[in-house]
C-alpha positions as CSV (number, residue, x, y, z in Angstrom):
1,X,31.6,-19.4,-9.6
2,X,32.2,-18.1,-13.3
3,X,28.8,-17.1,-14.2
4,X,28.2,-13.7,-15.5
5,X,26.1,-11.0,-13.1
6,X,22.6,-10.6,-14.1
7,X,20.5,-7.8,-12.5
8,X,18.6,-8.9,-9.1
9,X,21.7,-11.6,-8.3
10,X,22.7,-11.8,-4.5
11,X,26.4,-11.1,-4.3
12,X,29.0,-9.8,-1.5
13,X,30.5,-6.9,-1.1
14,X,33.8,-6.1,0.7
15,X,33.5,-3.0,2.8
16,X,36.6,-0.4,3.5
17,X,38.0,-0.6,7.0
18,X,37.5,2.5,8.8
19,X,37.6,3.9,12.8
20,X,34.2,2.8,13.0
21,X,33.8,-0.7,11.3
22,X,36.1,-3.8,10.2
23,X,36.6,-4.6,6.7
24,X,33.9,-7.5,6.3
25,X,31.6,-8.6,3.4
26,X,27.8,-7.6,3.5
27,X,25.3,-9.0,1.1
28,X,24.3,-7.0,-2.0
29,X,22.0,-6.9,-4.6
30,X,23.0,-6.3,-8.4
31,X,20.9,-3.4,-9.9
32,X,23.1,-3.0,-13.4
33,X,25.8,-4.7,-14.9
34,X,28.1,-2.2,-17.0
35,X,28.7,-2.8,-20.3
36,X,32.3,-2.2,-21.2
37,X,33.6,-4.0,-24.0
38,X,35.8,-6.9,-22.6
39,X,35.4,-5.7,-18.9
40,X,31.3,-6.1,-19.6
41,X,31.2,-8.3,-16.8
42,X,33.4,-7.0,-14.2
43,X,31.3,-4.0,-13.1
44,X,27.8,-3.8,-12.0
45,X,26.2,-1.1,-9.9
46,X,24.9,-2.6,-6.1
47,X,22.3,-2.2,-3.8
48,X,24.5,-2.7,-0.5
49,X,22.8,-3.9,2.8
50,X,24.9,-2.5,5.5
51,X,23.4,-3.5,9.2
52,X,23.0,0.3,9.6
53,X,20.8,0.7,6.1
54,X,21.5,0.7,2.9
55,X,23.9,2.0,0.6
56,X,24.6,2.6,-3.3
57,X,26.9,2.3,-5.8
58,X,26.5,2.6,-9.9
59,X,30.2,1.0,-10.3
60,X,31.9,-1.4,-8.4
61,X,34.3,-3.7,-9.3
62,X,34.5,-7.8,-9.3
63,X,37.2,-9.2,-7.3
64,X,37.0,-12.7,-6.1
65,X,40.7,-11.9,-4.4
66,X,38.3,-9.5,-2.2
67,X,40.1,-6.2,-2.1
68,X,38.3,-3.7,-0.5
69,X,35.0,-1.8,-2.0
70,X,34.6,-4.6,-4.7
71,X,32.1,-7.8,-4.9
72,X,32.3,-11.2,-5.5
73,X,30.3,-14.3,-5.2
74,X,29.6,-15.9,-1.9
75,X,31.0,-18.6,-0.8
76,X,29.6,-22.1,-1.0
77,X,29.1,-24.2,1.7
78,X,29.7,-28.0,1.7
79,X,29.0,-30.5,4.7
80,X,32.8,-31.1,5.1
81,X,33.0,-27.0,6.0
82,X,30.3,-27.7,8.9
C-alpha cells in the first residue's frame, strides 16, 4: 500500500524483542503524521495497543521491511492466502 498516513488510520507496529516478549506486530492507531520536508510521510506519532495496555510514541518510523520499533501497513489478505 503507497498511500500516505492520515491521522486515525489503523497501522502495525513492530515491537523490540526483549526477555519478556517476541518481536511481533501489534495494531496501532496514527495520532500525527510529522511533517518533515521530503520524509513528511515517513513519521507519524502512534497510539500502540499492546495486549498488556497501551503505549505511546510521538515519532516512529515507516518501514514496510519491518525493522524493529517502526510501522507499516498490514497485510492484505486474499482467498488464495486462506
Amino acid at each position: 500500500m503507497s498511500s500516505a498516513p492520515t491521522i486515525g488510520r489503523i497501522v502495525h507496529y513492530r515491537t523490540y524483542e526483549n526477555e519478556r516478549t517476541a518481536e511481533r506486530c501489534v495494531p496501532a492507531l496514527v495520532t500525527q503524521v510529522l511533517d518533515r520536508g521530503e520524509e513528511s510521510l515517513q513519521f507519524v506519532g502512534l497510539a500502540i495497543h499492546y495486549p498488556s495496555g497501551l503505549m505511546f510514541d510521538r515519532e516512529v518510523r515507516h518501514d514496510e521491511n519491518q525493522d524493529p520499533a517502526t510501522w507499516h501497513w498490514p497485510c492484505v489478505i486474499t482467498e488464495e492466502d486462506e
